[in-house]
C-alpha positions in Angstrom: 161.2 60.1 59.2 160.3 61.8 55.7 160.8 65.1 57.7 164.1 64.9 59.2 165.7 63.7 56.3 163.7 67.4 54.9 165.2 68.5 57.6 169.0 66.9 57.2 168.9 68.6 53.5 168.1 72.2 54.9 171.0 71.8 57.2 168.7 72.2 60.0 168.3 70.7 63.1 165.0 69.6 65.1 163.4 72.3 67.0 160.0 73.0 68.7 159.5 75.9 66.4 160.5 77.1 62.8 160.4 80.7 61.2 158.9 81.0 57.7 162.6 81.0 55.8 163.0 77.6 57.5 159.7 76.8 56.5 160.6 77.5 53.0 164.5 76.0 52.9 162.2 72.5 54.4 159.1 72.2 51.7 161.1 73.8 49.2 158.6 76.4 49.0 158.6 80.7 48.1 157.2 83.0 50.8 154.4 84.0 49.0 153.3 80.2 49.3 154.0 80.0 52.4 151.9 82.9 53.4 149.5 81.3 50.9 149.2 78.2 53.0 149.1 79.9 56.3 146.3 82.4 55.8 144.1 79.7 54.5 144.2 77.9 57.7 140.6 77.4 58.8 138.4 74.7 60.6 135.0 74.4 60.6 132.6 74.1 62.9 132.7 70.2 64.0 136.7 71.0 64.6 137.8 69.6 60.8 140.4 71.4 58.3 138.4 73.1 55.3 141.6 72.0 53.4 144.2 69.9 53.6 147.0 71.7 52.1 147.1 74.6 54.6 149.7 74.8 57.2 148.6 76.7 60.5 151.2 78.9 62.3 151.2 81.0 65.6 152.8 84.4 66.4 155.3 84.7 68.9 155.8 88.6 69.3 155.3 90.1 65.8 156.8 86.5 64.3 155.4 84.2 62.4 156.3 80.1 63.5 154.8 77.1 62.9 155.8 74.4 65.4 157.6 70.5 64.8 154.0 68.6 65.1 152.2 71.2 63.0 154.9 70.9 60.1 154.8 66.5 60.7 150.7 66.7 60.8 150.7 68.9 57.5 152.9 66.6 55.8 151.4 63.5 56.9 147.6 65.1 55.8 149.2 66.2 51.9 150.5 63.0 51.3 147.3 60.7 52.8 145.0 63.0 50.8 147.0 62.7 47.8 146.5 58.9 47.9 142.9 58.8 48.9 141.9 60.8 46.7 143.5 60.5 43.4 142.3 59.4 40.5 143.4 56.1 40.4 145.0 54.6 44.1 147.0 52.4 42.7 148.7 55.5 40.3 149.9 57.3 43.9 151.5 53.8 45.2 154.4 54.7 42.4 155.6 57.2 44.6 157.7 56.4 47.6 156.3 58.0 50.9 
């Protein structure tokens, strides 16, 4: 839900796959973050994300995409991690999901 209405205020429409300037228009988000959140993709060795707040992409060619479920997953871990882990839980239910 959270991403199409991203989505609906990029002016783009669903797709399987999304280029980084899409990437950016959707999070709201320079390049150099994107690239940021991209290159510090990494699992270890049980299969678990080192970090939450990295986005993992594939290449298609010599371009760069991150597909629909990878962008939905990435929002979904940010804002779960945010609550879990704050300082206070009850200070993150303010914030509308």
């Amino acid at each position: 839900m959270k991403l199409r209405g991203m989505l609906g205020a990029a002016a783009l429409p669903v797709k399987a796959s999304y280029n980084p300037g899409e990437i950016c228009r959707i999070l709201g988000i320079c390049e150099r973050t994107f690239w940021r959140l991209t290159s510090q993709y990494e699992r270890d060795e049980a299969g678990e994300l080192r970090r939450p707040d990295c986005l993992d992409s594939i290449t298609l060619s010599r371009h760069r995409r991150v597909l629909y479920d990878e962008l939905v997953a990435f929002l979904h871990r940010n804002n779960t991690y945010e609550r879990s882990h704050a300082v206070d839980p009850a200070q993150m239910d303010l914030f509308p999901s």
